[in-house]
LOVEX-349844 format. One line per 8 residues: their letters; for each residue x, y, z of C-alpha. Coordinates in Angstrom, 1 decimal. Layout:
BEGIN
a) X/Y/Z ~ ...
This chain:
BEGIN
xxxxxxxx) 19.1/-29.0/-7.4 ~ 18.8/-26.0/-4.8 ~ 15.8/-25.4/-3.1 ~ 13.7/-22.9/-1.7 ~ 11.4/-23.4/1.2 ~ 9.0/-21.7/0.5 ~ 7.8/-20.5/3.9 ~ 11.6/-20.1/6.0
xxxxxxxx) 13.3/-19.0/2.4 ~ 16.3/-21.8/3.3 ~ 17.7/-23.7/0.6 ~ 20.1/-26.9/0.7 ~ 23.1/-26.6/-0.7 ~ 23.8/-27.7/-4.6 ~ 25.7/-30.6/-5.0 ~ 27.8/-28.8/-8.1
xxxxxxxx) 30.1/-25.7/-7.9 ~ 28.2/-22.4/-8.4 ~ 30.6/-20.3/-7.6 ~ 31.1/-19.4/-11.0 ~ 28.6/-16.9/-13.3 ~ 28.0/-17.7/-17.0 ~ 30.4/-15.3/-17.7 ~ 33.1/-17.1/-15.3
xxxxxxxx) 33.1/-14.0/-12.8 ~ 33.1/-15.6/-9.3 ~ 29.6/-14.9/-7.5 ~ 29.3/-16.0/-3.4 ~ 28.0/-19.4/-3.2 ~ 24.9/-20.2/-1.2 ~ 27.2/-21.1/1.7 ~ 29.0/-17.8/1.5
xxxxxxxx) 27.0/-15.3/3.2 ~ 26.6/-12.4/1.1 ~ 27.4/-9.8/3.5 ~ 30.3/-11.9/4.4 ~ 31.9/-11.6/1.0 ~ 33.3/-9.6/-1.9 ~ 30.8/-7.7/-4.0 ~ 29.2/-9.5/-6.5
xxxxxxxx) 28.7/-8.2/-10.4 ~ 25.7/-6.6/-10.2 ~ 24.0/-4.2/-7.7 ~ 21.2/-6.8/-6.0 ~ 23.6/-7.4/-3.1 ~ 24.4/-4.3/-2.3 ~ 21.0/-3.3/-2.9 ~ 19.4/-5.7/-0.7
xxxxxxxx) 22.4/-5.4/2.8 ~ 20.6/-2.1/2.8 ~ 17.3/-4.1/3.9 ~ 19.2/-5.5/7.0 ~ 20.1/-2.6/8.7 ~ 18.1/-2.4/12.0 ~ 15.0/0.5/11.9 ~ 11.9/1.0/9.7
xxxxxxxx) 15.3/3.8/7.8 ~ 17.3/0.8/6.6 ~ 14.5/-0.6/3.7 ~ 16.1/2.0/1.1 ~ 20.0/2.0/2.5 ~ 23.0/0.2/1.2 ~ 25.3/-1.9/3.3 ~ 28.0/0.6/1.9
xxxxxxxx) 26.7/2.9/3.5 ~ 27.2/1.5/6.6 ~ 30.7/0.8/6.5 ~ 32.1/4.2/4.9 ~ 31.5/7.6/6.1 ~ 28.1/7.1/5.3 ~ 26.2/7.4/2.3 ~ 23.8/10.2/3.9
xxxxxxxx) 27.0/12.8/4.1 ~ 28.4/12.4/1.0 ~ 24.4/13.0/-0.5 ~ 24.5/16.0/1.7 ~ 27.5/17.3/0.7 ~ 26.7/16.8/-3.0 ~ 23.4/19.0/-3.0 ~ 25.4/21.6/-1.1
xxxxxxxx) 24.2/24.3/1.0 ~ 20.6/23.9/-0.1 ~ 20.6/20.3/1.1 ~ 18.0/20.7/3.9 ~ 16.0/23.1/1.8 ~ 15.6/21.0/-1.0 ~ 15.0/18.1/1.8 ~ 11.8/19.7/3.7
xxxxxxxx) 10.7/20.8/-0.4 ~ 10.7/17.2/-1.1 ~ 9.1/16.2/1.4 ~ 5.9/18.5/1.2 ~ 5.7/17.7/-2.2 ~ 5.8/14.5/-1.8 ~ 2.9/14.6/0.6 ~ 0.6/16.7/-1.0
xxxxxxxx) 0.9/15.5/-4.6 ~ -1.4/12.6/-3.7 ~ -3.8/14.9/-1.3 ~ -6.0/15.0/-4.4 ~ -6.1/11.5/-4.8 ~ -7.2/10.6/-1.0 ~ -9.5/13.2/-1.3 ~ -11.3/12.1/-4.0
xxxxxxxx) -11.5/8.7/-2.8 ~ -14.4/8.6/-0.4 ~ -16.9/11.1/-1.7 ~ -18.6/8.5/-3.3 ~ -19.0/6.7/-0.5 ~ -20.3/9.1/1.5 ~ -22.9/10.5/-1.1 ~ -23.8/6.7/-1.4
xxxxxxxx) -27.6/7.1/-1.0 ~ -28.1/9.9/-3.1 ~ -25.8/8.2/-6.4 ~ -27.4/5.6/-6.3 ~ -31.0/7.6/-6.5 ~ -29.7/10.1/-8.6 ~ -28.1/7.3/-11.3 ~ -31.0/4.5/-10.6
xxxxxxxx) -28.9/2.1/-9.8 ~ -28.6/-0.5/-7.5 ~ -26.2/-2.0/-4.8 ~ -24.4/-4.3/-7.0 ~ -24.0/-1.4/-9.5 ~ -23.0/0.6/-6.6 ~ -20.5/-2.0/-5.7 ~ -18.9/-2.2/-9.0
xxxxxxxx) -18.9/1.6/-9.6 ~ -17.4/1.8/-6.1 ~ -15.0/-1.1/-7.1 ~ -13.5/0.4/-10.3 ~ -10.7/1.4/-8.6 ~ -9.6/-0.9/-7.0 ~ -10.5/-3.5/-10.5 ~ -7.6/-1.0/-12.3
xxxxxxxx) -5.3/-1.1/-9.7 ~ -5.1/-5.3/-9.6 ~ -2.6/-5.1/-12.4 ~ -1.8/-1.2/-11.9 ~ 0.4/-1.0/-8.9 ~ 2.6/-3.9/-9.7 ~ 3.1/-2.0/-13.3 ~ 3.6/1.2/-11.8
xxxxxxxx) 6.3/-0.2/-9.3 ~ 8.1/-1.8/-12.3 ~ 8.1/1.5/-13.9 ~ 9.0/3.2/-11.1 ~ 12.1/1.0/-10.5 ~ 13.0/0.9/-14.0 ~ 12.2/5.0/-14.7 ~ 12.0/6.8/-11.9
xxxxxxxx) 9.6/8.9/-9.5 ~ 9.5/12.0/-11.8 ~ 7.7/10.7/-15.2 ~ 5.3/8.7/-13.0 ~ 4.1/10.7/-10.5 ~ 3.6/13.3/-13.2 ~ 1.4/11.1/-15.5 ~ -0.3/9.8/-12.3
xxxxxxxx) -1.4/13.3/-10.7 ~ -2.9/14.4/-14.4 ~ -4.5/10.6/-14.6 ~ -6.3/11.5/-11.3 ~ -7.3/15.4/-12.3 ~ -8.6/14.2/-15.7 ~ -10.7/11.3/-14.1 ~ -12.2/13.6/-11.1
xxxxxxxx) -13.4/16.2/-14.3 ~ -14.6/13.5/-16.5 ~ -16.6/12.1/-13.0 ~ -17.6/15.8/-12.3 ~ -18.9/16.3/-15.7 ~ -21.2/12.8/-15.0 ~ -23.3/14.1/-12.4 ~ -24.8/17.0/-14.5
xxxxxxxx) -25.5/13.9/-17.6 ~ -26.7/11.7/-14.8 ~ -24.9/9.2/-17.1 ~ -23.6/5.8/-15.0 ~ -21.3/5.1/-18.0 ~ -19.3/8.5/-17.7 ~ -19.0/8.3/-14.2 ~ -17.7/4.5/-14.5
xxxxxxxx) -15.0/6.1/-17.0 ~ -13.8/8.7/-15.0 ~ -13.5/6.2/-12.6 ~ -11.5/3.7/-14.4 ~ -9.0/7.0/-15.3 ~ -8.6/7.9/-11.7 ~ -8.1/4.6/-10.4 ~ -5.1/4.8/-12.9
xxxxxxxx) -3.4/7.8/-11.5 ~ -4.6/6.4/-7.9 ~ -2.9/3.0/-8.0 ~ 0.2/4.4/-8.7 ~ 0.7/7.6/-6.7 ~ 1.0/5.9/-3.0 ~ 4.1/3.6/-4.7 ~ 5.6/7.0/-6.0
xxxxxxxx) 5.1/8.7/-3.0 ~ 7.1/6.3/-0.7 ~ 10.1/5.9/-3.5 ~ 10.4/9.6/-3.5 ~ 10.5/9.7/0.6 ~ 12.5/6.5/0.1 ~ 14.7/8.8/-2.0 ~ 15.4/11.6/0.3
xxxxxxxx) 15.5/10.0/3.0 ~ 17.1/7.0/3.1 ~ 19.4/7.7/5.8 ~ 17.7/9.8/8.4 ~ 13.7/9.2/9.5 ~ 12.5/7.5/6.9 ~ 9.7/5.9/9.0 ~ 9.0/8.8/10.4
xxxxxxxx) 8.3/10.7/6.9 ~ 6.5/7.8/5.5 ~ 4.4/8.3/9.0 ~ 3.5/11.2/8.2 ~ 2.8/10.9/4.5 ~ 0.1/8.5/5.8 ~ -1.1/10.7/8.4 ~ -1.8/13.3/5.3
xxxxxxxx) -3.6/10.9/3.2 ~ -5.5/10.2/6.7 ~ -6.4/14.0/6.9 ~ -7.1/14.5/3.6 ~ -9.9/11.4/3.6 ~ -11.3/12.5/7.0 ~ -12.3/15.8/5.2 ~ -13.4/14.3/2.3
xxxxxxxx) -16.0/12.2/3.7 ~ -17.2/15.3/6.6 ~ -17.6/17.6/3.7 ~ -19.1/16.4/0.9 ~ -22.6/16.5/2.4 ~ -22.1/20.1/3.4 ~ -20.2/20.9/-0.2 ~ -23.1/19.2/-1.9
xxxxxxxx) -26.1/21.3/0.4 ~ -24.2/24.8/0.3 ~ -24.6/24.3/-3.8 ~ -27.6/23.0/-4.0 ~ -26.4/19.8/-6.3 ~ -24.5/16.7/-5.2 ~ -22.1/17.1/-8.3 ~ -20.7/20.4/-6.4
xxxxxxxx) -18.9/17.9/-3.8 ~ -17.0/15.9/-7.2 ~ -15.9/19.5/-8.6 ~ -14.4/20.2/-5.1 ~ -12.6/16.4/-5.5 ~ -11.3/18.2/-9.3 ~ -10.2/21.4/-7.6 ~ -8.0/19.5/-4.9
xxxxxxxx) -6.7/17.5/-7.4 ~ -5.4/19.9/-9.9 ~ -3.8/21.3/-7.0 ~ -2.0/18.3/-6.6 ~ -1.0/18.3/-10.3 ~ 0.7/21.6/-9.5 ~ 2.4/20.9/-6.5 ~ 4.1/18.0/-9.0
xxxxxxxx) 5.1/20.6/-11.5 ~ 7.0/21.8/-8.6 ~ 8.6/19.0/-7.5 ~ 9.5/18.3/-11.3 ~ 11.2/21.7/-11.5 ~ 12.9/21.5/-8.1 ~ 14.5/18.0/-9.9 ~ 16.0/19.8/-12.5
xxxxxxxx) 17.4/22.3/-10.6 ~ 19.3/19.6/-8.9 ~ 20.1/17.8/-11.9 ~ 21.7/20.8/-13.2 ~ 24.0/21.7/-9.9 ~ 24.3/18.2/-7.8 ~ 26.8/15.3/-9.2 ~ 25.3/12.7/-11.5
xxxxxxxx) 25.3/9.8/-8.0 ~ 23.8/11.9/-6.6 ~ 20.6/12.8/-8.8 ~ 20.7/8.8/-10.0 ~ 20.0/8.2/-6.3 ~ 16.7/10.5/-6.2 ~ 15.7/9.4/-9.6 ~ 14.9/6.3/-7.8
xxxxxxxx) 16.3/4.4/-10.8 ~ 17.6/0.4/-9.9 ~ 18.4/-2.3/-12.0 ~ 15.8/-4.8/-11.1 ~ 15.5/-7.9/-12.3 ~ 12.0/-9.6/-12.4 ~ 13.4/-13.0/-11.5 ~ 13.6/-11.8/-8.2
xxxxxxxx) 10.1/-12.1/-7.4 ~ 10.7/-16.3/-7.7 ~ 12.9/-15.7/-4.6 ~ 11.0/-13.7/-2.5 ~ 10.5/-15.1/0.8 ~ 7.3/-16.7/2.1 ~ 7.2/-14.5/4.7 ~ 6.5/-11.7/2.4
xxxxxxxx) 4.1/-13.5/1.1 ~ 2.0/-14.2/3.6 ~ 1.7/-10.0/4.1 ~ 0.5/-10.5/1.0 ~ -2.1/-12.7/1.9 ~ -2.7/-10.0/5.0 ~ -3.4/-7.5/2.4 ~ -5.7/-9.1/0.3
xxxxxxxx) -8.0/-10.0/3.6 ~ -7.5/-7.1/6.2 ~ -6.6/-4.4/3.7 ~ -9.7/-5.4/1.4 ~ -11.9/-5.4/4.3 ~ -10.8/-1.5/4.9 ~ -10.9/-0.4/2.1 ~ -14.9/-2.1/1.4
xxxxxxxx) -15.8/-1.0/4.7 ~ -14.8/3.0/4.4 ~ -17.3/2.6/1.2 ~ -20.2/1.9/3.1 ~ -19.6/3.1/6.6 ~ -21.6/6.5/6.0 ~ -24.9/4.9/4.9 ~ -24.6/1.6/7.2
xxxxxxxx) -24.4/4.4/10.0 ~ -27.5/6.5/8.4 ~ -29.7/2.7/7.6 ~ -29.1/1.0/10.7 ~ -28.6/3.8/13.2 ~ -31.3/6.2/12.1 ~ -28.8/8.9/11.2 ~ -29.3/11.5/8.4
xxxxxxxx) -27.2/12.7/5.3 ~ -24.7/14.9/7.0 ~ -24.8/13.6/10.8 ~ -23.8/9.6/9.0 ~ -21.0/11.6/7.0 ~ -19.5/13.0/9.7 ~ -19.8/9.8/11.8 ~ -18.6/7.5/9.2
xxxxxxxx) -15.0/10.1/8.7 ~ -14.3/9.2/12.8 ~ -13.5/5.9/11.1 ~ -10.4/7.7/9.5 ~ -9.6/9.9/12.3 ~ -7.1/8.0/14.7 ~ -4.1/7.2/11.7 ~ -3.9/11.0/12.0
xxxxxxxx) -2.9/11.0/15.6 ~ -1.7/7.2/16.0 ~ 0.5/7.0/12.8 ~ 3.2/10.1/13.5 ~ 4.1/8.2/17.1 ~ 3.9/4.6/15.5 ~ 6.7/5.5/13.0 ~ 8.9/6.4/16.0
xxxxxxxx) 7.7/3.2/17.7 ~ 8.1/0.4/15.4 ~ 11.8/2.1/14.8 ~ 12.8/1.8/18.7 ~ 10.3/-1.0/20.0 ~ 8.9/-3.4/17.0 ~ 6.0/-5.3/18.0 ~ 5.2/-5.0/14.0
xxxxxxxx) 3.1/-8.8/14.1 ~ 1.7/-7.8/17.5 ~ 0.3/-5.0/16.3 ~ -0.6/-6.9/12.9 ~ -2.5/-9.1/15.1 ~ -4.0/-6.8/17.0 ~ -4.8/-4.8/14.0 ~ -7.0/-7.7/12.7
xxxxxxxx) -8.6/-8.4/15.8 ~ -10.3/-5.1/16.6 ~ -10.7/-4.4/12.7 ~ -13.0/-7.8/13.4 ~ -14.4/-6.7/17.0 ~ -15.3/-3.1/15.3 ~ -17.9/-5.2/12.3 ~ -19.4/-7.0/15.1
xxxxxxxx) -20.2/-4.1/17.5 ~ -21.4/-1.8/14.0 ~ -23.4/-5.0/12.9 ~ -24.6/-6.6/15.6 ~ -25.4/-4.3/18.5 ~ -26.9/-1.2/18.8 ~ -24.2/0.3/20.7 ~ -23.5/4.1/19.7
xxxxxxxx) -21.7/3.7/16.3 ~ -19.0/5.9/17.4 ~ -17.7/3.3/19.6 ~ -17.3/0.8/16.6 ~ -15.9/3.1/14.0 ~ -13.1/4.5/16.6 ~ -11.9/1.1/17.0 ~ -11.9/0.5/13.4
xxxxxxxx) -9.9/3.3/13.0 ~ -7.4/1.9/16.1 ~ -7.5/-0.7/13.1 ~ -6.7/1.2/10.3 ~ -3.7/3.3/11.8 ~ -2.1/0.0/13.1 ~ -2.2/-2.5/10.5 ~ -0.9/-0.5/7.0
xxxxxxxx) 2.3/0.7/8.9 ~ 3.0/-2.2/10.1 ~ 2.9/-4.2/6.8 ~ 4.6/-1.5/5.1 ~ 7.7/-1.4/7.2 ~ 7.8/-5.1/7.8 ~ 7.7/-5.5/4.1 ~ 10.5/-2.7/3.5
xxxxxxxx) 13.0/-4.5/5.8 ~ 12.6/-8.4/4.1 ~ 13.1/-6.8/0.8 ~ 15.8/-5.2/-1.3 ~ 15.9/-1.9/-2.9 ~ 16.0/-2.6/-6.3 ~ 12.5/-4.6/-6.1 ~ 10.9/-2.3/-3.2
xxxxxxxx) 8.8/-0.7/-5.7 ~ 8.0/-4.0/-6.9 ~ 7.3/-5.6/-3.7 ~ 5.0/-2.6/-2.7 ~ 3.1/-2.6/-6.2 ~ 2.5/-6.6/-5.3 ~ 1.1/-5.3/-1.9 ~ -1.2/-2.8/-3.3
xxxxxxxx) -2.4/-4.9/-6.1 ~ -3.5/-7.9/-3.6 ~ -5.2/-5.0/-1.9 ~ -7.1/-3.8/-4.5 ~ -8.0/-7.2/-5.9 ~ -9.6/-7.7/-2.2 ~ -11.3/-4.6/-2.0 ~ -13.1/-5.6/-5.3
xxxxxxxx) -14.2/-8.7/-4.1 ~ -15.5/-7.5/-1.4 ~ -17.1/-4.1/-2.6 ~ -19.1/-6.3/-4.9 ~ -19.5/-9.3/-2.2 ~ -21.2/-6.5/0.3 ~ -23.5/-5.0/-3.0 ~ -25.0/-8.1/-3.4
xxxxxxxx) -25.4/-9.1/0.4 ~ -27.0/-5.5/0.6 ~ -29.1/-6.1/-1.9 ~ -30.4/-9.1/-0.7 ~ -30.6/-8.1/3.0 ~ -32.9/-5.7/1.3 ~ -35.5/-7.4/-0.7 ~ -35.8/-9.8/2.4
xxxxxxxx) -35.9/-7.4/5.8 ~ -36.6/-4.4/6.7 ~ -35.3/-2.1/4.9 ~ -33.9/1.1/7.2 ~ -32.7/-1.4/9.9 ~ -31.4/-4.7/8.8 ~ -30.7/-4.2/5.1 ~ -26.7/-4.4/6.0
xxxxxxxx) -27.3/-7.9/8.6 ~ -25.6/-10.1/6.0 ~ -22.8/-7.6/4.6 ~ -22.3/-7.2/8.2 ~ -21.3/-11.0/9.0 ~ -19.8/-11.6/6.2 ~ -17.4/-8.4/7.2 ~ -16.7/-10.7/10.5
xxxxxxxx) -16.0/-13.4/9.5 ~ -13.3/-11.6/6.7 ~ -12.3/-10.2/10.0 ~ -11.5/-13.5/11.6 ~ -9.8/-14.6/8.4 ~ -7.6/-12.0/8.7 ~ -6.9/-12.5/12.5 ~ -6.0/-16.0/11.8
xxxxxxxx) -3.2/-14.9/8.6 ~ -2.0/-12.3/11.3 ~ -1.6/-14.9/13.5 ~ 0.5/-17.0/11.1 ~ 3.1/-14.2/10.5 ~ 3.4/-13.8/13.9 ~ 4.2/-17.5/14.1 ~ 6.0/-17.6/11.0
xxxxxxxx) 8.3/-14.4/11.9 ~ 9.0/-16.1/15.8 ~ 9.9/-19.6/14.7 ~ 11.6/-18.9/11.1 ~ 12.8/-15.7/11.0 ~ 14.4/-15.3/14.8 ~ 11.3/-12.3/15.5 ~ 13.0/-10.2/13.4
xxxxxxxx) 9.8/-8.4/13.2 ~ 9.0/-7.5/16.7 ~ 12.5/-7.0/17.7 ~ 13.3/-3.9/19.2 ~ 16.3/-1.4/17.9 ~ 18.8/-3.6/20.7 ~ 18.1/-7.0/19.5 ~ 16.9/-6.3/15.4
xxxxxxxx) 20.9/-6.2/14.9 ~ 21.1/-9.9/16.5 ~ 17.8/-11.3/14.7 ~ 19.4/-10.2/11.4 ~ 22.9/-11.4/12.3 ~ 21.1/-15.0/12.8 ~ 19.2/-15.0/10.0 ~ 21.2/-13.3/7.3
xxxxxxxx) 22.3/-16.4/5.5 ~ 19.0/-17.4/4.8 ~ 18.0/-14.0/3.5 ~ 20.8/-13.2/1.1 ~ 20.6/-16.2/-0.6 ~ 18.2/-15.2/-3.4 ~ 20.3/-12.6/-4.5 ~ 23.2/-15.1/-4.8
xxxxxxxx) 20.7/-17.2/-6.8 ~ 19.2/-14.4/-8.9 ~ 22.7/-13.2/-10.0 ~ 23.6/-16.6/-11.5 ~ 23.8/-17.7/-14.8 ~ 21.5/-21.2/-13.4 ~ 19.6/-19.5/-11.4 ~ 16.8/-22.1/-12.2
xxxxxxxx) 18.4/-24.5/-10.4 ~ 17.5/-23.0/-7.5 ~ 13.6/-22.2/-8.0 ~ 11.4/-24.7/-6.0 ~ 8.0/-25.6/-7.8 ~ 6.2/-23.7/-4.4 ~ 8.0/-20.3/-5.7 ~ 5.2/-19.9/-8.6
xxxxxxxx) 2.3/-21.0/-6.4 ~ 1.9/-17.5/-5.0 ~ 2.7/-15.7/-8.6 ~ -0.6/-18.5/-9.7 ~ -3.1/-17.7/-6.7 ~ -2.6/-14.0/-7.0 ~ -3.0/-14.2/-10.5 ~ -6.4/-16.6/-9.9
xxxxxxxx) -7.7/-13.7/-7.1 ~ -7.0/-11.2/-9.9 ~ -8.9/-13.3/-12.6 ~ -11.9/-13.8/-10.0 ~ -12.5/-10.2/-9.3 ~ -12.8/-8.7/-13.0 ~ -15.6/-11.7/-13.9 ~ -17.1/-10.1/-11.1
xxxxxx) -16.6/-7.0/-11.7 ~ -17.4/-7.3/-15.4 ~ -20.9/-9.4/-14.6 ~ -22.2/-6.3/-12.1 ~ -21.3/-3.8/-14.4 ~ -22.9/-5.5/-17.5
């Protein structure tokens, strides 16, 4: 029986001829390299060559692109004249449909002290409201990518953008009520919208630009979210003092995102202008529409995997922290309301320079697990320096943001070139999940540490000591999984990785039989065969995380 390692991905080879499908069409055999051979009956190989050309642009294109007069020509010549119009169109809407959604994201946290007076609740309660979100989105993302591969960008980034508008009002209407329940439900419905938009977002750039600066556009699309959170968190203080009423700084969140809403209406009617005038390949292909076939998760590689592991630590630890930074800055360092706001949004300020020149350097240079590494390590030297010293807090939250703009580009792309188009969205949803079933953990983990910080210390100054160490040693946790890909990528998968544009070509020539081998398996008719026990222990753990943060979730908000 074939197996899969379930860190390098290799498999030995079966003992019995499986060269031939259930329905006696010949498929490549696991020792005939994929690329190396004929086309099999479905579209997973053709699907997935795309994920081995070199750059963070080749996670959406096909290996037939490659080898005719390219794929990219004959998409602009079916759109016509109004190719690059309908392009740079694409492309703002893209970005700004989910402004509304980053927006809306951190005004909580940054009105932290006053909620929690205004709704007389506590830090745990805080926690869990804070951690609604991110509960929804444990099982939303991977959902949402499913959809999105199966459906198409179109339906769900419409039903996502009105998700997030409805919640924002119904959260808006809570702060006049003073009602903890309402709020809690407007949550839960804009951590629907939420959890999907960001996987919507990067199939439609995916989409459009799949043969010329891809990284570069999903750069910048996180650069806007970036921008969009910075101003979130320095202006709800101000919003919420011009009006006289805290709620004033959730009917701004609304506003934003009902402009979002109608930026999608716009991108929806742009769609059927082109379905109307461009050939049918040609609007399948921005439909984002692939035949995906959920077996393929069983076969994704370990290395992809472990990012998952990444996300759940370091990208939980982000998220938690940008809910607290504004009052850990105003408790420990003496701050007030609007001077700890404005602190606590440096923390989002660098991806807004960093990110636009780190798309153009993982494309030429690499370094994707050096930077992963070093991403974990200053995300761990920036909780020591805000929890432990009394250095200026700017110093700390600058170097968490460092942190922040390294670390999701670099698990983004890395992920985008080990995986094949037809389960990107997938793949991605997977990613965001384990991030969000992190982020609840720890949101609720740091509500109770906070809470007990501050029934035994002083109050103003050490209330956040234990959240504070337990945020290092997540940190070191996640230095020591950032470690492991690095490892991992060097020894198994020929540094693929951190290969620069001149030798990415030769790391994926020497690993390429290993990696098309699960779509050989997938596309057979005993595909079991082939499915080592270890395949379903990630599938199990994730599942367990998942299962651990909604007892949690539902015991603090009981």
């Amino acid at each position: 029986m074939g197996r899969l390692h379930f860190l390098s991905g290799s498999s030995s080879t079966a003992s019995r001829d499986k060269s031939i499908d259930g329905t006696g069409a010949r498929i490549p055999t696991p020792d005939q390299p994929l690329l190396d051979s004929g086309p099999s009956r479905d579209s997973f190989g053709d699907d997935y060559r795309g994920s081995l050309e070199s750059g963070g642009e080749a996670m959406h294109r096909r290996i037939s692109s490659a080898s005719s007069s390219g794929d990219m020509t004959e998409f602009e010549r079916g759109l016509g004249q109004n190719q690059r119009g309908y392009q740079v169109l694409a492309l703002a809407c893209a970005l700004l449909i989910s402004v509304g959604s980053h927006y809306s994201a951190h005004t909580l946290g940054a009105l932290k002290s006053t909620i929690k007076k205004e709704l007389d609740i506590t830090n745990a309660q805080y926690g869990a409201l804070q951690s609604t979100v991110s509960a929804v989105n444990t099982v939303l993302p991977i959902l949402g990518g499913l959809f999105i591969d199966a459906f198409g960008t179109t339906s769900g980034s419409l039903v996502a953008t009105f998700l997030i508008m409805l919640g924002n009002l119904i959260i808006s209407i809570s702060t006049h009520s003073r009602s903890f329940s309402t709020m809690v439900g407007g949550r839960i419905l804009y951590g629907l919208g939420s959890g999907a938009i960001t996987v919507v977002q990067e199939t439609i750039l995916g989409s459009w630009f799949k043969g010329k600066g891809l990284a570069i556009t999903i750069a910048i699309q996180i650069t806007t979210s970036r921008i969009a959170s910075f101003l979130s968190m320095g202006t709800a203080i101000p919003v919420a003092n011009r009006f006289g009423f805290y709620g004033a700084a959730f009917w701004a969140n609304f506003l934003v995102c009902a402009l979002s809403f109608g930026i999608n209406l716009v991108y929806m009617v742009t769609m059927r202008r082109i379905h109307r005038s461009a050939p049918e390949r040609i609007v399948s292909r921005l439909r984002s529409k692939h035949r995906f076939n959920p077996r393929l998760v069983l076969f994704f590689f370990g290395l992809y995997w472990l990012f998952i592991v990444e996300s759940f630590t370091l990208g939980g630890g982000w998220n938690s922290f940008l809910h607290i930074n504004s009052e850990l800055v105003k408790l420990r360092f003496g701050a007030n309301d609007s001077v700890a706001a404005w602190s606590a949004s440096v923390s989002q300020i660098m991806p807004i320079f960093l990110v636009p020149f780190l798309g153009w350097f993982f494309d030429v240079f690499g370094l994707r697990t050096d930077m992963l590494v070093l991403s974990a390590g200053l995300f761990t030297l920036s909780m020591a320096l805000l929890g432990f010293t009394m250095i200026n807090p700017l110093v700390g939250l600058v170097i968490f943001s460092v942190s922040l703009a390294l670390g999701p580009l670099a698990e983004i792309t890395a992920i985008s070139l080990i995986l094949p188009n037809s389960s990107l969205g997938t793949g991605l949803g997977i990613y965001k999940s384990a991030m969000n079933t992190g982020s609840t953990i720890v949101d609720i983990v740091v509500g109770v540490l906070q809470d007990r910080g501050s029934r035994t210390l002083e109050e103003t100054a050490h209330s956040y000591d234990y959240a504070m160490a337990f945020f290092v040693a997540w940190g070191l946790l996640s230095t020591f999984v950032a470690v492991t890909v690095f490892v991992v990528d060097r020894l198994k998968w020929s540094s693929l990785l951190r290969s620069n544009s001149k030798l990415r070509r030769e790391a994926l020539h020497a690993v390429k039989d290993r990696i098309n081998r699960p779509m050989v398996y997938v596309a057979a008719s005993n595909w079991r065969d082939y499915v080592h026990p270890w395949s379903y222990t990630p599938l199990v753990v994730l599942s367990g995380t998942l299962v651990v943060s909604w007892i949690l979730f539902a015991i603090k908000l009981a």
